[in-house]
C-alpha positions as CSV (number, residue, x, y, z in Angstrom):
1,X,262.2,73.2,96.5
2,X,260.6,72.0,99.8
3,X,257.2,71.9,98.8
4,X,256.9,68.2,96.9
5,X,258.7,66.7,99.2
6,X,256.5,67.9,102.2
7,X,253.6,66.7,100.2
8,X,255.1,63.4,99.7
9,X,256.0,63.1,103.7
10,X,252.7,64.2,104.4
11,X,250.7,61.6,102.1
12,X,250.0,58.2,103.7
13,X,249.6,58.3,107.0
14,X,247.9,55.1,107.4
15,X,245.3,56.4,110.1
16,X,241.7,54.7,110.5
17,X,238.5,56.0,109.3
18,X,238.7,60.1,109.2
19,X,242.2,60.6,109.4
20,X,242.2,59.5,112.9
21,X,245.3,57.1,114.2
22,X,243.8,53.8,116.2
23,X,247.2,52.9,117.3
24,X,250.7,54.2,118.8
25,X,252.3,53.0,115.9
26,X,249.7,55.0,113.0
27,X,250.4,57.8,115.3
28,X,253.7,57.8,114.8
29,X,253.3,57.8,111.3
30,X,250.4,60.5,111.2
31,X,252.9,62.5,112.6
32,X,254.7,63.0,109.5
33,X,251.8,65.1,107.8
34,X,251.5,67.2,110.9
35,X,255.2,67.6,110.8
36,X,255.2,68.7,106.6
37,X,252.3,71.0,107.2
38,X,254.0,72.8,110.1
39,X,257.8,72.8,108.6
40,X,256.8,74.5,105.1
41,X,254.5,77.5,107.3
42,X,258.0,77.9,109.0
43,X,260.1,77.6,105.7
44,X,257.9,80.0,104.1
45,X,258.6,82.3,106.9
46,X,262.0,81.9,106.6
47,X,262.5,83.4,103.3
48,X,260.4,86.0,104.0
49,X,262.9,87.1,106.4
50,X,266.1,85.4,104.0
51,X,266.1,83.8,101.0
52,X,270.1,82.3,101.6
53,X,268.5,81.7,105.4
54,X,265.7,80.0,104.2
55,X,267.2,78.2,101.6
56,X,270.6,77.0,103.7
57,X,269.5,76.8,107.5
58,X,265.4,76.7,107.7
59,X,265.3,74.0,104.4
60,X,267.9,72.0,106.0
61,X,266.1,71.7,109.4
62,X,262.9,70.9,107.6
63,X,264.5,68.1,105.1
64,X,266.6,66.6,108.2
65,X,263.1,65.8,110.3
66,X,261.7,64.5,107.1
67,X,263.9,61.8,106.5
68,X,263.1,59.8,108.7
69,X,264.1,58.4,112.3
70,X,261.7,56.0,114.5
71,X,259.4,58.7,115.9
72,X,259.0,57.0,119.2
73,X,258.5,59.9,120.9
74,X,255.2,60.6,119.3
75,X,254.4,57.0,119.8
76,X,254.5,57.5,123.5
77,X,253.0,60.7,123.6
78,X,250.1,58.7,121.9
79,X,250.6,56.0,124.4
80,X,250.4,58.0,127.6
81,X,247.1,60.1,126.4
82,X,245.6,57.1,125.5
83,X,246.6,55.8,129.0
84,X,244.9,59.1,130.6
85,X,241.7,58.0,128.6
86,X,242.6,59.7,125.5
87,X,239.7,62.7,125.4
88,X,239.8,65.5,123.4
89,X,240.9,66.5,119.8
90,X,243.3,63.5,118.8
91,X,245.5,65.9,116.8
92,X,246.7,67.4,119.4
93,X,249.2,64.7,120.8
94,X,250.2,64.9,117.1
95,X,251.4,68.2,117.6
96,X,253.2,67.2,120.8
97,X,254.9,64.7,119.5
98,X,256.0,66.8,116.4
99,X,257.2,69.6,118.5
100,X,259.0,66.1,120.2
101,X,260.1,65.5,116.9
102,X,261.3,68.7,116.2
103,X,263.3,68.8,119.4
104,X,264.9,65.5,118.8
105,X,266.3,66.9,115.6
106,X,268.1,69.9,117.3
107,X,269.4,66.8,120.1
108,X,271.0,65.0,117.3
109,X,272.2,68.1,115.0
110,X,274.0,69.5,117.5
111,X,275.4,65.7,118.8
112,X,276.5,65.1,116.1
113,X,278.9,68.1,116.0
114,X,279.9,67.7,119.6
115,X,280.6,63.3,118.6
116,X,282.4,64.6,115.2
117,X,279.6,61.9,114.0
118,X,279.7,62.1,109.6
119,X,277.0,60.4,109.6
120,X,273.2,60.4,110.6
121,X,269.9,58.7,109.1
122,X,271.8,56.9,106.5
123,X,272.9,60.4,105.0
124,X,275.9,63.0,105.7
125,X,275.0,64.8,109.2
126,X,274.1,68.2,108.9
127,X,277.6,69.5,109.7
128,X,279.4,67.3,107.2
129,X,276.9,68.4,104.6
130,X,277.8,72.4,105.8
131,X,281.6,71.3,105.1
132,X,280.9,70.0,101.9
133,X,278.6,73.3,101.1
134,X,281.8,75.3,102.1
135,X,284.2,73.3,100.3
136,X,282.4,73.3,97.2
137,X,281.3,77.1,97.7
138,X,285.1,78.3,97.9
139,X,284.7,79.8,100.7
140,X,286.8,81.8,103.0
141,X,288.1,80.3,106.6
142,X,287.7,76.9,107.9
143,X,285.5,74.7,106.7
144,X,285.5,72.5,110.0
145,X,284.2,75.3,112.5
146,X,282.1,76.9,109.2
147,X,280.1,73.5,109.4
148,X,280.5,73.6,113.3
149,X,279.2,77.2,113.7
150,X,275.7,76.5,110.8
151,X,275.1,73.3,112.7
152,X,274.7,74.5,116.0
153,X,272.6,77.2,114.4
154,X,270.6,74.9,112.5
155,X,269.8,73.3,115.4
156,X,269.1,76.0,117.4
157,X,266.4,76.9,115.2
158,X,264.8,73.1,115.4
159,X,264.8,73.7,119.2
160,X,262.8,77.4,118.5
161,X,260.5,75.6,116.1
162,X,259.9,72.7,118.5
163,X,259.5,75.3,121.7
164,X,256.8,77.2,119.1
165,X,254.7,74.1,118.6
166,X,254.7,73.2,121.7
167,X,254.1,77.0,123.1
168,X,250.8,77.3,120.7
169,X,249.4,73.9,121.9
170,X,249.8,74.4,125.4
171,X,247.8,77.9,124.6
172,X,245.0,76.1,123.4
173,X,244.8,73.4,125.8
174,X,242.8,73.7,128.9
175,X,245.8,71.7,130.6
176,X,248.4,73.9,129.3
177,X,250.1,75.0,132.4
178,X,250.9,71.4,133.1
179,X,252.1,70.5,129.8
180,X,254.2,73.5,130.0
181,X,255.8,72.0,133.0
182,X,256.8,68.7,131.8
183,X,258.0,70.1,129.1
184,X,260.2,72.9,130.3
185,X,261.7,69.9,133.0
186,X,262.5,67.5,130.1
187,X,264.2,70.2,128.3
188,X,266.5,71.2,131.5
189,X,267.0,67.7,132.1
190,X,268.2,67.0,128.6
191,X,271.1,69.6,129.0
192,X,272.0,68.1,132.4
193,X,272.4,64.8,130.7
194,X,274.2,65.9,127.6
195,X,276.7,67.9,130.1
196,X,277.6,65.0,132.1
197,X,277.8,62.8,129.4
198,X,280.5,65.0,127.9
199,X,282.0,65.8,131.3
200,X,282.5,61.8,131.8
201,X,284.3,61.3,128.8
202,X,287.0,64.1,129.4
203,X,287.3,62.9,132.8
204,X,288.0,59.0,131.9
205,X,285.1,58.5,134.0
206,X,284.2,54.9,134.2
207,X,281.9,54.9,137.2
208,X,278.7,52.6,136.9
209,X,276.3,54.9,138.7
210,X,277.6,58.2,136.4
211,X,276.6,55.9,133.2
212,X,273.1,55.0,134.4
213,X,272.6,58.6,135.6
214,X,273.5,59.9,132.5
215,X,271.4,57.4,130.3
216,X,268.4,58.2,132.6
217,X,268.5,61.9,132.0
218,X,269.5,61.9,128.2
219,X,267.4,58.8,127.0
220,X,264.9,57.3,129.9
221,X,263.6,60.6,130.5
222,X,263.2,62.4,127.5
223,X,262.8,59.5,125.3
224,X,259.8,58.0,127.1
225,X,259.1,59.2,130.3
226,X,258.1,62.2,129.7
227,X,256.7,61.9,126.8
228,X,254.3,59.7,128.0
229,X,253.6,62.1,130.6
230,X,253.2,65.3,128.0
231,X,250.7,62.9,126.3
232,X,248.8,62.1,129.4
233,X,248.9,66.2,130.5
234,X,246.4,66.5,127.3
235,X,243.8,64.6,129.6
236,X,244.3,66.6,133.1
237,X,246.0,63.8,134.3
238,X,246.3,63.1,138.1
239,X,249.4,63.3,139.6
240,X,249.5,59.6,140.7
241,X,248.7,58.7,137.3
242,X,251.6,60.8,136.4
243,X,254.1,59.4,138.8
244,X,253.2,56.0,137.2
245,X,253.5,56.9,133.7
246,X,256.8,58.5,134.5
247,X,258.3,55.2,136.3
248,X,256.9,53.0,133.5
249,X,258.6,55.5,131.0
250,X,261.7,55.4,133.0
251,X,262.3,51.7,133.8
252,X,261.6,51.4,129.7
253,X,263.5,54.5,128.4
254,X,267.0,53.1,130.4
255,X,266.2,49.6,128.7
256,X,265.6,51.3,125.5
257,X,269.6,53.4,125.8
258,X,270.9,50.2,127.2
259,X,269.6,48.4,123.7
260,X,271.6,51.6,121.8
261,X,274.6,50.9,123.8
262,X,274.6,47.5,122.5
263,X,274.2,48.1,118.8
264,X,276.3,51.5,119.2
265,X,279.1,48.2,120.0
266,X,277.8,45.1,117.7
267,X,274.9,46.9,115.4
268,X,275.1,46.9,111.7
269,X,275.8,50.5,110.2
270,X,273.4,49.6,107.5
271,X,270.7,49.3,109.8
272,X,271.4,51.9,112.3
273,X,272.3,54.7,109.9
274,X,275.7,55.1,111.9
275,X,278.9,53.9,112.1
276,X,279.3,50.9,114.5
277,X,282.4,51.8,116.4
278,X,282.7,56.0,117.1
279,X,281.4,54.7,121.0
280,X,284.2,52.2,121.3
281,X,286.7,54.3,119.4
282,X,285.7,57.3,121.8
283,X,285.6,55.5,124.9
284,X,282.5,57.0,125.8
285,X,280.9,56.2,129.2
286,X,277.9,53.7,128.5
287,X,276.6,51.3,131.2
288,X,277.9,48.8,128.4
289,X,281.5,49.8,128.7
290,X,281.5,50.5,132.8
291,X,279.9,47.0,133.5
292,X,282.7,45.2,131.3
293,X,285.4,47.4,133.3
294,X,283.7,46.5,136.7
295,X,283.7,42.7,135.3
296,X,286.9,42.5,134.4
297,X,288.5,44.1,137.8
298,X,286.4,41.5,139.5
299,X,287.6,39.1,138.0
300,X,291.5,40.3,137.4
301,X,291.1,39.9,133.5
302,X,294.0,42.6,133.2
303,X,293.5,42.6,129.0
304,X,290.3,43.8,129.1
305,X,291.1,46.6,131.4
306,X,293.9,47.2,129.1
307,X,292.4,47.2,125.9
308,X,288.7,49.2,127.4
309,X,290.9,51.5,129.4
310,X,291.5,55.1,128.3
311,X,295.4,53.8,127.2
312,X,293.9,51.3,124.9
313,X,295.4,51.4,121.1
314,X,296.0,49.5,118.3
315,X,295.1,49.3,114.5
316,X,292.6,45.9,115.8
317,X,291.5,47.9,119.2
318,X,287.7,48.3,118.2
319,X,287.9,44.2,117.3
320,X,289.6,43.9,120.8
321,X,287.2,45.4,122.6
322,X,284.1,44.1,121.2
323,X,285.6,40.7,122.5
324,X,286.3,42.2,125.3
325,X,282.4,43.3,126.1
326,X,281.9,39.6,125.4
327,X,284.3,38.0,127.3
328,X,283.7,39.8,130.6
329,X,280.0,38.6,130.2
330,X,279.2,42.4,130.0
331,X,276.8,42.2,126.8
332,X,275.1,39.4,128.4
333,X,274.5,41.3,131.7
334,X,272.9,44.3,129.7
335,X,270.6,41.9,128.3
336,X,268.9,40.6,131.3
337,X,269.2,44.2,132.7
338,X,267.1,44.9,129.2
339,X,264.6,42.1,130.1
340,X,264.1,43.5,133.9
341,X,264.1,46.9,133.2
342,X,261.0,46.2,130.3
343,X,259.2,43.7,132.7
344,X,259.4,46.7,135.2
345,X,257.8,48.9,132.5
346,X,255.0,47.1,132.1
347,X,254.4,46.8,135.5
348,X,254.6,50.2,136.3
349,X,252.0,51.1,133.5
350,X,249.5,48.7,134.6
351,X,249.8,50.0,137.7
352,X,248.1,53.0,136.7
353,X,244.9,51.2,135.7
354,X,245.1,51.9,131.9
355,X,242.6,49.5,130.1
356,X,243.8,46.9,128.0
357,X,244.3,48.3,124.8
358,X,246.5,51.2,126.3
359,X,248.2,48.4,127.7
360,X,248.8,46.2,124.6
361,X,250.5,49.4,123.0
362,X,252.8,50.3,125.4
363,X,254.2,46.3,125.4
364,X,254.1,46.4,121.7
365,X,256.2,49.9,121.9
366,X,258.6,48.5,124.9
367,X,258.6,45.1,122.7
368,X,259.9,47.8,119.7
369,X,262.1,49.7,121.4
370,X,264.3,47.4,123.1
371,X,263.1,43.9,122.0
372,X,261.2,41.1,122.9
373,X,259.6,41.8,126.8
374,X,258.2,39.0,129.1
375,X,254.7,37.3,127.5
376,X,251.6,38.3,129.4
377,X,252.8,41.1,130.7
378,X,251.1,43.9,128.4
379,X,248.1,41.9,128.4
């Protein structure tokens, strides 16, 4: 069942002469034929230990990576070894950022599940399509912690796969102990931000500081910063070179969460692939949501503390608080702080003398991450 659809992911790359990506963005699409080649060696593992395993768990982890998503974090892997004078075999930042890739999927399997999100990619999320697999199957028990329980295992084995590939490269590399290192602190950090994220939100926390820690661990690091540093560890890196990449990555990972937060509020479910409203309806803790709170108790606009509070309610609330986040002036502050926080980016990356083309493909990465970024500076 998996194998002509890995072919088709796999075909069409779009990489230059012998295969090879010339930019971020080819290398986020090479990806996808690193990616099909790796998933159906693990699928076909799978049923050699299952065939109900392979077929329900190991075939859904392998069709969910395949569908799609932005594969950013494979972008900036490129981005960062390319910064750190991109030497050595080019596939193997492809395999770092599919082991990224791979990671990323056991993130938002087992979000999804802790958000009660239905929907991901445009398609049910992997937990709703467990329900409907339980419902249909007549099975015994519940279907809601049925779908629950398979999710979080599905995603547990994404993060096994991902932890494989990235075990097996680092073997092979001559710089393996340091991308081991980055790696194993991304993945700590990623828990740490995922914790407090969900700590917030049963607290009522609506504390500024919390939401940019928070979006720094689950999104600036992980999304960017270190990615660009686990590309650049393919090169033996310095550490200053490092330390650059990582405040580059940072300064453009918080812009890039802050950008989410806005079209998690005001984006178009058909373009995003998820509802428009489960943040507001949830009250979660976004930099978003605490700078409209901090706006309006600065400037005593008591119905927009009443309608974003945690007491908020109402058949219109979600309508209410959109106005809300525009009325405060709250959407336009996260703006600019999108505009400074990608200026900084670039800075930061020049900073660590990458030549002008590594430069042009971070801006052009920033510039699709978050939006458009000040001209002249990824020159």
């Amino acid at each position: 069942m998996l194998g002509p659809r890995v072919a088709r992911a796999g075909a069409g790359t779009g990489a230059g002469p012998g295969g090879v990506p010339r930019t971020a963005a080819e290398a986020a699409a090479a990806v996808d034929a690193v990616l099909a080649e790796h998933l159906h060696a693990r699928v076909a593992e799978a049923r050699s230990v299952d065939a109900v395993f392979a077929d329900e768990v190991a075939t859904r982890v392998a069709e969910f990576v395949l569908r799609g998503g932005k594969r950013l974090r494979t972008a900036f892997v490129w981005c960062g070894w390319l910064a750190a004078g991109g030497t050595g075999d080019p596939g193997t930042p492809l395999r770092v950022g599919a082991a990224l890739e791979l990671l990323q999927a056991c993130a938002l399997v087992h979000d999804d599940v802790m958000d009660e999100s239905p929907v991901r990619r445009g398609a049910p999320a992997v937990h709703a399509d467990f329900a409907r697999t339980h419902q249909e199957g007549r099975m015994r028990g519940s279907a809601a912690s049925y779908s629950a329980t398979a999710a979080v295992l599905t995603g547990d084995l994404a993060l096994a796969w991902a932890d494989d590939l990235l075990t097996e490269t680092a073997l092979a590399s001559p710089y393996g102990d340091q991308l081991f290192r980055e790696w194993q602190a991304m993945r700590g950090e990623m828990v740490a931000g995922q914790y407090l994220d969900m700590r917030a939100q049963a607290t009522g926390s609506s504390d500024p500081a919390l939401a940019r820690t928070i979006a720094t661990l689950k999104s600036a690091y992980y999304t960017v910063a270190r990615p660009l540093a686990l590309g650049a560890c393919l090169t033996g890196a310095s550490a200053g070179a490092l330390d650059g990449l990582r405040s580059a990555g940072r300064c453009a990972g918080l812009a890039f969460q802050l950008r989410d937060d806005l079209l998690g509020a005001f984006g178009d479910p058909a373009v995003t692939g998820k509802p428009a409203d489960e943040d507001l309806r949830s009250r979660k803790l976004t930099f978003l949501l605490a700078a409209a709170l901090r706006l309006a108790a600065e400037t005593g606009d008591t119905e927009a503390l009443a309608v974003l509070g945690p007491e908020g309610s109402g058949a219109d609330t979600v309508d209410r608080m959109r106005a809300a986040l525009e009325r405060t002036g709250a959407r336009a502050a996260v703006e600019e702080e999108i505009t400074e926080l990608s200026g900084a980016s670039l800075r930061h990356f020049a900073d660590t003398g990458a030549d002008p083309r590594a430069r042009r493909e971070f801006a052009a990465l920033v510039a699709r991450a978050v939006g458009a970024v000040p001209n002249g500076e990824g020159a």
